[in-house]
Structure formats: structure tokens, C-alpha cells
N, C-alpha and C positions, 0 to 999 in steps of 0.2 A: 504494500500500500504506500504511494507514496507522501512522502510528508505536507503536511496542509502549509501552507505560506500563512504569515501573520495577517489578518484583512487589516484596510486601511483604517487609521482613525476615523471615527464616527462624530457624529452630531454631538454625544454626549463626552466625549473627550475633547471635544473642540471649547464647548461651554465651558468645560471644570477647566482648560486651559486659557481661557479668556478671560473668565474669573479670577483666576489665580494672576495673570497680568493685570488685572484692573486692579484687587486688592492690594498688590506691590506698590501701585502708582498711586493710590486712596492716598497708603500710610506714609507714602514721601512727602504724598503732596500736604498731610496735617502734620507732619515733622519731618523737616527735612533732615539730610541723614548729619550736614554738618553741624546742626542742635543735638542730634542723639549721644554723640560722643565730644564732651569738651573737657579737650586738657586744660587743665589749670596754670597757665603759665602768667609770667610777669608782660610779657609783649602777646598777651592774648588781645585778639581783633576787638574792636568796637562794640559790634552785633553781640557776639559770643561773650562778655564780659557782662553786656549788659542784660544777655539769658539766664547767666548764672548770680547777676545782684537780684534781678528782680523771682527767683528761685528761693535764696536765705530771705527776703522780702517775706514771701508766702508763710516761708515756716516761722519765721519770728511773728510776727501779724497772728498766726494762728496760733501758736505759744500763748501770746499777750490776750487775744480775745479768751480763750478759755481760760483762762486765768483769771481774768476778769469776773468770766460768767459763773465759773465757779463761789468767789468772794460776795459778787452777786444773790447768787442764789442762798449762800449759806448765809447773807446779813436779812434775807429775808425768809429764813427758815423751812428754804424748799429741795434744798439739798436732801436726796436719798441716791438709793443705789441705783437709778434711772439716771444716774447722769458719769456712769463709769462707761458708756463706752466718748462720752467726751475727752475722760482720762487719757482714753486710749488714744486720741486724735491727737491731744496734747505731746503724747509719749511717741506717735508716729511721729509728728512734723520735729521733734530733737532727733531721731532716726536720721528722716529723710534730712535733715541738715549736715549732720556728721559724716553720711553716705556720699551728699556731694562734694563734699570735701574731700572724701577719701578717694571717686573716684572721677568726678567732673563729667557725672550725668545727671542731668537736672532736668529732663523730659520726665525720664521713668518713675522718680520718686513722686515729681507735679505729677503723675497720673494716676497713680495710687494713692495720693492724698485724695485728688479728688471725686474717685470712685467712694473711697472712706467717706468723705460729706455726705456723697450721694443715699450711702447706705444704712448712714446717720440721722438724714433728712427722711428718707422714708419709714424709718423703725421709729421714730419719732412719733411720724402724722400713722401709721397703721396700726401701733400697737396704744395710743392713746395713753402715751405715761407724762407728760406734761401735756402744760394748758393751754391756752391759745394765745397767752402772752411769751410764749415762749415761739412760737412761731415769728416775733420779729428779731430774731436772730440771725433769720433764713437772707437777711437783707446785706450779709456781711458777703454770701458763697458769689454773687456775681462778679463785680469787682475784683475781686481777687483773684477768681479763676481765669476771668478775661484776659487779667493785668499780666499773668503768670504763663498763661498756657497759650496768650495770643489769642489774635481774632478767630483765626481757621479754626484749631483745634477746641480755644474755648467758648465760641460763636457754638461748635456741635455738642459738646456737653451740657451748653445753655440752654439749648431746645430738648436733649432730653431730660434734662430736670425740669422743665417746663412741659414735656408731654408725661412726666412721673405724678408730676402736680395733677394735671388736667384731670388723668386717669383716676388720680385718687380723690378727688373733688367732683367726680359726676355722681348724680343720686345716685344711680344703680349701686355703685362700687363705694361712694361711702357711705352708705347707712349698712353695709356689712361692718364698717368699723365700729371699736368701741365707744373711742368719742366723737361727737358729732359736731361738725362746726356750723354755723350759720349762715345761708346761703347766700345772702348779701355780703359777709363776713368772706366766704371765699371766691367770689368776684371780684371785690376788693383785693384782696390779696393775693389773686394772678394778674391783675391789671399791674398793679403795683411793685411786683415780680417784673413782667415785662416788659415796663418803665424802666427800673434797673438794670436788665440786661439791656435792653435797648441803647442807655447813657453809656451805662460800661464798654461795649462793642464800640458805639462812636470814638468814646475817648482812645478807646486801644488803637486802631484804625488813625486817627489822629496823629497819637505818639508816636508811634511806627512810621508814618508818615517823617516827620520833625527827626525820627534818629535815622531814618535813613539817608535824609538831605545833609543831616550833621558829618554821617560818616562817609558821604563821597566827599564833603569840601574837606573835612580830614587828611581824609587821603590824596586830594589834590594836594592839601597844602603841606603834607609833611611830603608827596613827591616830587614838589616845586623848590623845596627846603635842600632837598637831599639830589638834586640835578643842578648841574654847568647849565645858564641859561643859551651861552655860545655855544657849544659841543653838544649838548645831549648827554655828555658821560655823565659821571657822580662826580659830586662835587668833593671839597677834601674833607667836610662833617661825614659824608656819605662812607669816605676811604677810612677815615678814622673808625669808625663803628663795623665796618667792614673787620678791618686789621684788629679789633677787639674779637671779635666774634672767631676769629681764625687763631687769635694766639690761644685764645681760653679753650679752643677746639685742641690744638697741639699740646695744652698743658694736660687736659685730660688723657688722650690717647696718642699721644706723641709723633702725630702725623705731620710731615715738617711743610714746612711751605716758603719762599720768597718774595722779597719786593724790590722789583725794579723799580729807578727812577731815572727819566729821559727827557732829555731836555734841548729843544731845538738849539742846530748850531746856528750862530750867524741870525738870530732873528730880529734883534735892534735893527740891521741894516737893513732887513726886508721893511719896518715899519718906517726908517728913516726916508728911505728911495723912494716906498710905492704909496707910503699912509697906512695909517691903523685901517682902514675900510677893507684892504686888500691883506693886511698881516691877520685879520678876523677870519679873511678867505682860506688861508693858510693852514690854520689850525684845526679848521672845520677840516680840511682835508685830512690834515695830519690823524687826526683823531677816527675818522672814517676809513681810512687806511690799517690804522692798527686797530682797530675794532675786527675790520673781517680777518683778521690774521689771529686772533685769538683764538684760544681753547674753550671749550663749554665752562667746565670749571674755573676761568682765568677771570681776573676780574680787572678793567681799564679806567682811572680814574685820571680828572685835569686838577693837577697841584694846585696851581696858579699860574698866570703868565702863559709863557710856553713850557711851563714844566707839566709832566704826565707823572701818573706812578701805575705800575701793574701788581697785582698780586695774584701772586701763581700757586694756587691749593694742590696741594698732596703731591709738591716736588722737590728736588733735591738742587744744591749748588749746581749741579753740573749742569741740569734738566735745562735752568734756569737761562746759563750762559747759554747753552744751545735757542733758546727762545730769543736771547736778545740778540745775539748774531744773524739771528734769520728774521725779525724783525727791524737791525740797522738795514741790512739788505732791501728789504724791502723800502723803505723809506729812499734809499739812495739810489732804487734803481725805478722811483715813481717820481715824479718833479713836476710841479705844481704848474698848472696849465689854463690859462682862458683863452679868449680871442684875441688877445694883444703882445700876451709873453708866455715863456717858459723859465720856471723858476729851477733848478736843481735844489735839493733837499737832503739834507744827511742831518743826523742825530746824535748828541753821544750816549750813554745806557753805565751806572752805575747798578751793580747787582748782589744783594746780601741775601745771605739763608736769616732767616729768625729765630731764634735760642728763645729757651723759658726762662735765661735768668737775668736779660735784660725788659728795660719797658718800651712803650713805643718809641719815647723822643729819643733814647740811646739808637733804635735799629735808625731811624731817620737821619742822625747827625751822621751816621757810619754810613751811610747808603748815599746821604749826602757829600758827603768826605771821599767816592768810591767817584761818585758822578764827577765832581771838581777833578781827581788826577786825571781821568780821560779826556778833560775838556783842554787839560793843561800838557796832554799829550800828543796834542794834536787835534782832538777831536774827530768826528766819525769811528768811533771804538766804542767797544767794552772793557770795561774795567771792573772785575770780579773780586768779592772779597777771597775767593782759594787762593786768586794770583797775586793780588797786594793787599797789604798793610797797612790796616787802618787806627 
């Protein structure tokens, strides 16, 4: 007999596979996945800094109100065992604070708190163990779940507490319960529910709005801060923070790196003869030049003036010298061109490895000090700390 072929997928694999892709894109689309997982760092983004204040927000705020309500209710003698699962709510949101801390997720705990309310809210109004002044407490879950969990995600949790409400406020379904509220009494108090969520979603929508204009001119202006308005490269705050970042990397794991510094030969006389108009032209070239000549990992900063500097990640002296030599090359064999002249161009290239047991301005006076003999040697050269002494 020969063997059956698998038939094709059907109709019903097609659904549970279309499902299964819609559900994917539901849950991205109510948290995205860069909210699910935030590390806690000191140069953590805008967005993400402000998911995680307005997180400890939530749990302190629910900390302080149940605290409150507790005080509350014991100064007015209504405190019994009907109000231990608020304990519990109290004793989650210090959890879910400590948890964020510990791991720099602050979706998953906001969603378990706010199931907790939800679970709260309804054992409350079903099981009829407080009164009906205890129902304006319920005025605190909007606001803060909007504030916390955002429009999308708490815009959807807003409407099923509001269809929890609905359900449990129709004749049918409550005059099963034990206590009965008053009909005018809960039209009132779904109108008044929906009022609050209504505010609360506005204002979230709003805010959102305001931090998101905040954190593009942000980032405009800390990348206008951190860029050569001439060149396009980074600027020397940009090199400095760069050369922080690479030496604390080599102190930890000992991966070495260097820094070239280069510095047009002969360039006073290019601005003397032609004007600064055309020595701007210059540079821009220059800088465009060794730009495409760079490594992924290589980083191209303008000093000042005509000076550059490179920083070459995860190389050695020798690596180093080989880069500047094939970069004076280039420079000297590209010569600066418009419709009226040709410029010839050469460079000279001072080149240091970086040690963990100097600081920055020691490797720069030394790389400094390396640039000057070449200049003083002619120029068009490299001059290496392996080969002289600095």
C-alpha cells in the first residue's frame, strides 16, 4: 500500500494560523516589545525612563492610598477582615516595586496589579462586604491605570472594568447579589466612572503627546550638541565621551584600542591664498575622504581647526600604523578639486595605543607630542608611539 502524502492545510489551520498572527500583532501592538524588557541603566532613553518613573509612581500611589484607607476605615470603626485582600494589594505593589528594580520590567508587574484591582473591584461589589461609600474609592483605578499602562493598553482595561461594572449593575444580575444598590445610585456611578476614564485617557493621550515632542527636540539637540556643524563628524565633547566609553571598555576587559590625530599640512596657506570660504571646502572634503576609508568599528572625529582625531576599537599599535599609512595615502593621492583649481593635499598622522594607567589628557598631550615630530619631520608621515619617544 502505498504511503498517503500529508493533505494540504485546510481552512481550519489556516484560521488557528491567522489567529495566532493576529494575536502576536494584538500584544505588540498594546506593549511594545521595547516596554516589555527595560534595563535599568544611567543613559536609559527618555521614553523608557519615563515607563519605568511612572511604574514606582503606580506602586507608591497604591502603597499611600491603602494606607490611607486602611487609617480611614479603622478611625471610623469599619475595619474587619473584608479589607485583607487590600493588604494584599498593599503587599503586591512593594513586590511589584522591588521586582522592577530587580529586573527592569514594568509592563508585567502594571498588569498584575491591575488585574488585582480588577479582582478587588469585583469581590467587593459581588460578594456585598462593604457599603456603598466604599465604592468611591473605585475613583482612584482610572487615572492611574491610564497614567501607568498608557492609552492603548489602559484605554482596554478601562472598558472592561466598565463592561464588569455594567454586567454587575443590570437588574437581572444584580438583584442575585447580596447587596443591592440603588438604581439611580448606579447610573450615577457608571456615568461618573466614564467621566473619569474619559479625563484620564484624554490627559494620557495629551502627555504622550508633550513627551514625545520633548524627546525628539532632545535628541535633536543633544545631536546638534554632539556634531561639527562644518563636517558632519562629532564634535570633540562627542570624541571625549566616545574615548570615555572605550577606555572604561579596555579597563574592564582589556581590549586595547588607539587614537590617531591628523592634522592638515600646509593649511594656513590654503586659507591665506584662497579665503576661509574655500579652506571650509577643504575640510569638508578632507573629512569625506576619511570617512569612507574607515572601519565599521572606527570612529572619525574634527578636533578643531584642521585637526581630526580617529579612534580605532579593538586594535593594536601596529593595526593602527597600518591604518594611518593607508589613510596618509589616500589623502595624498586625492587633491582637492572644483572648477577653477586643483589643490594637492597630504596630512601628517600622530599615533598612540591607550594604557589603563594613564587619563585622557596624558594619551592626548602624547599623541599630541607624536603629531608635532612628524610635522617637524617633514611632514606627510606617521609618526608612531612603537617608533619614537615621547
Amino acid at each position: 500500500m502505498a504511503p498517503q502524502s500529508n493533505p494540504a492545510p485546510g481552512a481550519k489551520y489556516r484560521r488557528a494560523l491567522g489567529m495566532k498572527v493576529f494575536m502576536q500583532m494584538f500584544i505588540r501592538w498594546l506593549a511594545p516589545s521595547e516596554n516589555m524588557r527595560l534595563t535599568i541603566d544611567s543613559e536609559l532613553p527618555a521614553g523608557k525612563s519615563f515607563r519605568l518613573f511612572s511604574a514606582y509612581i503606580f506602586c507608591i500611589f497604591t502603597l499611600i492610598l491603602m494606607c490611607l484607607l486602611f487609617i480611614t476605615e479603622f478611625i471610623l470603626g469599619r475595619a474587619d477582615l473584608a479589607f485583607l485582600p487590600l493588604a494584599g494589594l498593599a503587599l503586591g505593589s512593594i513586590l511589584c516595586s522591588l521586582y522592577i528594580s530587580y529586573s527592569g520590567n514594568a509592563t508585567a508587574p502594571m498588569l498584575w496589579l491591575a488585574l488585582y484591582i480588577f479582582v478587588i473591584c469585583a469581590y467587593y461589589l459581588v460578594t456585598g462586604n462593604v457599603d456603598e461609600y466604599f465604592l468611591f474609592y473605585y475613583f482612584w483605578v482610572p487615572p492611574m491605570l491610564v497614567f501607568c499602562l498608557h492609552a492603548r493598553l489602559g484605554g482596554l482595561l478601562s472598558f472592561v472594568f466598565m463592561a464588569m461594572l455594567t454586567i454587575l449593575f443590570l437588574p437581572s444580575v444584580h438583584a442575585l447579589l447580596p447587596r443591592r444598590l440603588d438604581p439611580e445610585f448606579r447610573q450615577r456611578f457608571i456615568a461618573a466612572m466614564l467621566c473619569v476614564y474619559s479625563v484620564a485617557t484624554l490627559a494620557e493621550l495629551v502627555i504622550a503627546r508633550i513627551m514625545r515632542s520633548i524627546y525628539k527636540l532632545n535628541t535633536s539637540l543633544e545631536q546638534y550638541s554632539l556634531t561639527d556643524p562644518l563636517t558632519g563628524l562629532g564634535n570633540r565633547r562627542n570624541c571625549i565621551n566616545q574615548f570615555q566609553r572605550l577606555h572604561a571598555m579596555q579597563i574592564r576587559s582589556g581590549e586595547p584600542f588607539c587614537i590617531i590625530m591628523i592634522d592638515m599640512d600646509h593649511f594656513k596657506a590654503i586659507n591665506d591664498n584662497y579665503g576661509h570660504m574655500l579652506g571650509d571646502e577643504v575640510l569638508r572634503f578632507v573629512a569625506a575622504t576619511l570617512n569612507q576609508s574607515l572601519r565599521q568599528q572606527d570612529s572619525l572625529f574634527r578636533w578643531g581647526g584642521e585637526e581630526f582625531i580617529m579612534l580605532l576599537s579593538g586594535s593594536g599599535i601596529e593595526q593602527a600604523e597600518v591604518a594611518a599609512e593607508r589613510l596618509r595615502r589616500v589623502i595624498a593621492d586625492s587633491p582637492f578639486e572644483n572648477e577653477k583649481l586643483s589643490l594637492p593635499l597630504t596630512a601628517s598622522f600622530g599615533v598612540y595605543s591607550v594604557t589603563t594607567t594613564q587619563d585622557m589628557q596624558e594619551h592626548l598631550k602624547n599623541v599630541d607630542r607624536l603629531l608635532y615630530h612628524a610635522k617637524a619631520s617633514g611632514r606627510n608621515r606617521v609618526a608612531s608611539a612603537r617608533l619614537v619617544t615621547v
